[in-house]
C-alpha positions in Angstrom: 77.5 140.7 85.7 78.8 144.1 86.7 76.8 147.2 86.3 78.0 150.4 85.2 78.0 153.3 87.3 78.7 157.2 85.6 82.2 159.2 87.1 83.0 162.3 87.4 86.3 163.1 85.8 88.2 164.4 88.9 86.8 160.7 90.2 88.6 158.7 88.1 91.1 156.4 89.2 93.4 155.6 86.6 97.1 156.4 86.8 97.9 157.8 82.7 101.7 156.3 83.3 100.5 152.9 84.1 98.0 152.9 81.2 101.1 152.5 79.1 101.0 148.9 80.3 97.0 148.3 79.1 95.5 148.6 75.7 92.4 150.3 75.3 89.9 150.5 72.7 89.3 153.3 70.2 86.0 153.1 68.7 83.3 155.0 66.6 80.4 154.2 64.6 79.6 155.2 61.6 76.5 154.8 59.0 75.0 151.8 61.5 78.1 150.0 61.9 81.3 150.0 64.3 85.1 149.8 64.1 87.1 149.7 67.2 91.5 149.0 66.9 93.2 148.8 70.0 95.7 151.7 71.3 98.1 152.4 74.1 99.0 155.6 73.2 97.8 158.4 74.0 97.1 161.1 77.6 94.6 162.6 79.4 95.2 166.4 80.5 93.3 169.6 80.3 93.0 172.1 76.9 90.7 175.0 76.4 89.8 174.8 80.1 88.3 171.5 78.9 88.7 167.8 80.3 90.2 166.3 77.5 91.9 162.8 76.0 94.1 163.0 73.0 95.1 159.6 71.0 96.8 159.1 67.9 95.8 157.1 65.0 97.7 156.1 61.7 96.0 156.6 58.1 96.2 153.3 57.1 94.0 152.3 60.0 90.1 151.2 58.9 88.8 152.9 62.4 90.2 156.5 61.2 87.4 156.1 59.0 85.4 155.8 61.7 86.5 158.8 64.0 86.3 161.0 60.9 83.2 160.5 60.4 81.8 161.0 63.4 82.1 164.0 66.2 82.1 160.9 69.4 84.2 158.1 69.9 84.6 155.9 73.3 87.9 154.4 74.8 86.9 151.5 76.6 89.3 149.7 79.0 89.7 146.0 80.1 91.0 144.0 83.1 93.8 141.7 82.0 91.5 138.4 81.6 90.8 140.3 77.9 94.4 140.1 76.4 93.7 137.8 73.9 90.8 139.6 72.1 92.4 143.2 72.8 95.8 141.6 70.5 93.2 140.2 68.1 91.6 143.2 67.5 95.0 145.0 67.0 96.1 142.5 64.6 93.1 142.2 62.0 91.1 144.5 60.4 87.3 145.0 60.0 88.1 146.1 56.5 88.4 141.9 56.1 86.6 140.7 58.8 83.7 140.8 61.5 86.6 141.2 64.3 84.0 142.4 66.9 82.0 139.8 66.5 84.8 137.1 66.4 86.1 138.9 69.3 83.0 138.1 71.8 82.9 141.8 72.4 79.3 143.0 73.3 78.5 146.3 71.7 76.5 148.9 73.1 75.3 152.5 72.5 75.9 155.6 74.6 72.8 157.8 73.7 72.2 155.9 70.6 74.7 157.0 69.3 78.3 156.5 70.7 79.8 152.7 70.7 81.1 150.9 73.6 81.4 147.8 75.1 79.7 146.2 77.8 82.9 144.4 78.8 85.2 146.6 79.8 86.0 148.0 83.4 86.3 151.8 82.0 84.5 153.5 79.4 85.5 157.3 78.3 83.1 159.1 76.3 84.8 161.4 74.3 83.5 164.3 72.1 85.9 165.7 69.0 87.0 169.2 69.5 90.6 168.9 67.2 92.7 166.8 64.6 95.7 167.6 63.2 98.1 165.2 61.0 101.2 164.8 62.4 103.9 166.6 60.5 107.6 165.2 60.1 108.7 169.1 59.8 107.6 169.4 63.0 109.7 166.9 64.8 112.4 168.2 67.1 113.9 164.6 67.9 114.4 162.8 64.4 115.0 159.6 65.9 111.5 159.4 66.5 110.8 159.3 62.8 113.6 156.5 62.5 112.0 154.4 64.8 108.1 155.3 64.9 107.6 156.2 61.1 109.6 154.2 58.7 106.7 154.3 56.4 106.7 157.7 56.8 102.7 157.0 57.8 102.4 159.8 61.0 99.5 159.4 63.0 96.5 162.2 63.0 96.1 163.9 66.8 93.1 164.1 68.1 92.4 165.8 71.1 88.5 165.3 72.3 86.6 167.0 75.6 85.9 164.0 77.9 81.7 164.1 78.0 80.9 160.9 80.4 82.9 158.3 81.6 81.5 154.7 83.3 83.6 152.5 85.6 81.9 149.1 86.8 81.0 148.6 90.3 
């Protein structure tokens, strides 16, 4: 098995157009357990002369819980052979079930206190420094809302200061 190895940011090696093609994880603990959902949208940029990630996440989903009730969260990405468990854990909720465990994931703790998982190629550590529901006022291109927001269920931003990232050797 692989070991881990820590990055610096102006290190990493990941091209944020291509990422649209990968799913990552989102995850937080929260009161000794974890919740992870996978995403694929979100960016990487700068903010407040910070390193920063933002993703998005709708209300209805059981990890918002999570990220709200913490101040870390981890985005943990996978080589391809991981497909079937990233769709899983997109699919079903740990509302209803133990989908980490039924996943095969391995969970681990960044500083005993931020969740990750052993398996993947990339982790991002990730501290909170914003959050800010989406507003449909605030949208310039309606069709968006056509396509993206039926339900009328916009996402909460949240834009967090990169604090350690791992990449596997």
């Amino acid at each position: 098995m692989k070991n881990f190895r820590e990055e610096d940011v102006k290190d990493l090696q990941l091209n944020a157009f291509d990422l649209k093609n990968k799913w990552m994880l989102i995850t937080a603990g929260k009161d000794g357990a974890v919740n992870t959902m996978t995403a694929s949208w979100g960016g990487f940029g700068v903010m407040w002369g910070k390193d920063v990630v933002f993703v998005v996440i709708r209300p209805q989903r059981y990890t918002k819980e999570f990220i709200d009730g913490t101040d870390s969260f981890s985005l943990t990405f996978f080589d391809e052979s991981f497909k079937k468990q990233l769709s899983y854990l997109g699919r079903v909720s740990g509302r209803d079930e133990a989908k980490i465990e039924k996943a095969g994931l391995t969970v681990s703790l960044n500083d005993e206190k931020t969740p990750y998982f052993k398996d993947a190629e990339t982790v991002i550590f990730a501290k909170k420094l914003f959050a800010q529901p989406l507003n449909e006022s605030s949208f310039l291109d309606t069709d968006i809302i056509d396509r993206w927001y039926p339900e009328k269920d916009f996402h909460t931003l949240y834009i967090a200061e990169v604090t350690k990232i791992l990449t596997k050797d």
